[in-house]
VOGU-3710 file (C-alpha; in Angstrom, 3 decimals, decimal comma):
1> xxxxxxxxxx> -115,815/6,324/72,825  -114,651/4,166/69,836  -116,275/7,026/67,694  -114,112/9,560/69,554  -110,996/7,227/69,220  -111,169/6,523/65,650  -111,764/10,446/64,641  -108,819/11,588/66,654  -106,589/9,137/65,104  -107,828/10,104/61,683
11> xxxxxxxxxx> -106,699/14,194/62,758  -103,337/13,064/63,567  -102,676/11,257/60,523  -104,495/14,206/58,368  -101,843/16,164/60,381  -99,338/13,831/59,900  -99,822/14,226/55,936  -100,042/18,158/55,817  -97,075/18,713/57,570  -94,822/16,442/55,293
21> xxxxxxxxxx> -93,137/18,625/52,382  -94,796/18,151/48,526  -92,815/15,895/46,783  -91,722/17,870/43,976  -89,578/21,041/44,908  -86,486/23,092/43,734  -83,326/23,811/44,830  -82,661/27,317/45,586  -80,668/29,128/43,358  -78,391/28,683/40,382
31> xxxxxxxxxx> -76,684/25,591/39,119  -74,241/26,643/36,105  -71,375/25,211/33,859  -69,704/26,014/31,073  -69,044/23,647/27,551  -67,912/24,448/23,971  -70,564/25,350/21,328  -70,431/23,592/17,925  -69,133/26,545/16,356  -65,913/26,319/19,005
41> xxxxxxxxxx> -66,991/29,018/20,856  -66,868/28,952/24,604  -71,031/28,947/26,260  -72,089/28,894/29,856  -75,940/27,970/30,855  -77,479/28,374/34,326  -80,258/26,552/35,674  -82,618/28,563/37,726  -83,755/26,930/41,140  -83,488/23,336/39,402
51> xxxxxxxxxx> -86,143/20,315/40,250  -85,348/18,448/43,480  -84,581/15,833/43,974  -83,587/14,332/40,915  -81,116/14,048/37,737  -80,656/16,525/35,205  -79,185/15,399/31,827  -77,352/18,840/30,520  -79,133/19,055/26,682  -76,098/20,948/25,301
61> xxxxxxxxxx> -73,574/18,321/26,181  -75,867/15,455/25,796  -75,077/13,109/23,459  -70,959/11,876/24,214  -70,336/11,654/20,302  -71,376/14,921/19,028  -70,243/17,248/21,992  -67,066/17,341/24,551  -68,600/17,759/28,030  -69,410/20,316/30,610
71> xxxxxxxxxx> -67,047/21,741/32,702  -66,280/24,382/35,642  -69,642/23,471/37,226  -70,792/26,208/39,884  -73,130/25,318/42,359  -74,764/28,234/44,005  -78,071/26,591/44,940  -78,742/25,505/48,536  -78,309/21,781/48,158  -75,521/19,106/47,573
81> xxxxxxxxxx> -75,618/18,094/44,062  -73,477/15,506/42,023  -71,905/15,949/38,991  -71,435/12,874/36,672  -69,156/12,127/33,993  -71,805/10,656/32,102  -75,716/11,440/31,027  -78,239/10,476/33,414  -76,485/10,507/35,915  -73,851/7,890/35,607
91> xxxxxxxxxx> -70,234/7,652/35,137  -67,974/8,880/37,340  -69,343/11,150/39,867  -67,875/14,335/42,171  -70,044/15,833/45,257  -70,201/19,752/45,271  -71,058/21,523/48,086  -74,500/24,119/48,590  -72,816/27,696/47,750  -69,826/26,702/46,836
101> xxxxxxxxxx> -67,157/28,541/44,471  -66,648/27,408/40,355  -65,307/24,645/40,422  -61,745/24,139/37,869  -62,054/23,824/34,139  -61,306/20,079/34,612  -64,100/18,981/36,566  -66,321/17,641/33,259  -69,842/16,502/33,504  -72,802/15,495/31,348
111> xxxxxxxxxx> -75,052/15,382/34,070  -76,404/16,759/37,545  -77,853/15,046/40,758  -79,601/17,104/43,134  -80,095/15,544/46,309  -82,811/17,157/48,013  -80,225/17,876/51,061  -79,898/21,570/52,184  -76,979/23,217/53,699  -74,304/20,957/56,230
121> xxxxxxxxxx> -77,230/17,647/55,724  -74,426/15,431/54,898  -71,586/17,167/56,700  -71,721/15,085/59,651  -71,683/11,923/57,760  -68,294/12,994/56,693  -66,340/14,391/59,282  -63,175/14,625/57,589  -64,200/16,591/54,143  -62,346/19,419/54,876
131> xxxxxxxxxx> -62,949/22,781/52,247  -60,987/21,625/49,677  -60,834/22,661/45,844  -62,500/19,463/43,498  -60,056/17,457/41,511  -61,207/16,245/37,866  -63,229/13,266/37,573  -60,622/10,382/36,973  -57,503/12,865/38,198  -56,767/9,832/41,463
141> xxxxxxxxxx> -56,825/7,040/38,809  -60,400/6,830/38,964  -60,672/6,718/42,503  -63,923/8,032/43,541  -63,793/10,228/46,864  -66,896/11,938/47,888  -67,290/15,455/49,256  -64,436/16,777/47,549  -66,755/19,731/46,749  -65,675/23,081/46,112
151> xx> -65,144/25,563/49,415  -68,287/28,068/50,586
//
């Protein structure tokens, strides 16, 4: 019996184990911005169903005194991402929505969080982020409001 009890308990947590998702994934989709070569030039780069969870430091606009930032971020991946002002993944920060439209020319970033949240995930915890256009980061006097992300 104790035989039978302790294999049955070692199933379910075999189970258990199978059934949770790997721990390294990607988001769906693209996740693209555009930024201002070092010839002057205007450049956009996309990145192609991006690591999830986790923050992505954009090379071309890494390093704050050689480069201006990022801007008009775009994402069209299935997850909530953040954008931050800063590289990995600090500074001031802006929420943008899964399939969302570009986002306006003032919305600079250095960096990119994706949050391993498909679709409406954190809808719900925000009841009153309506589909609104993104402000720039800093545009409310710093003020950071989440879920201001662009409409679907």
């Amino acid at each position: 019996m104790r035989l039978r009890h302790t294999l049955s308990t070692a199933l379910g947590a075999l189970a258990l184990v199978v059934s949770l998702p790997a721990s390294a994934s990607a988001a769906t989709g693209d996740f693209s911005y555009r930024y201002t070569g070092f010839d002057g030039t205007p450049q956009s780069a996309t990145l192609h169903d991006p690591a999830s969870p986790g923050c992505i430091t954009l090379p071309e606009v890494a390093d704050p005194d050689s480069s201006e930032p990022a801007f008009a971020p775009h994402n069209d991946t299935d997850e909530w991402v953040m954008v931050f002002t800063e590289p990995d993944c600090t500074g001031d920060s802006w929420t943008l929505r899964p399939h969302g439209h570009p986002a306006t020319d003032r919305l600079t970033l250095r960096s990119v969080f994706l949050t391993g949240r498909h679709g409406n995930a954190l809808r719900p915890l925000f009841p009153d982020s309506e589909d609104r256009p993104a402000a720039p980061c800093g545009a409310s006097g710093g003020l950071h409001l989440p879920l201001l992300g662009v409409a679907a």
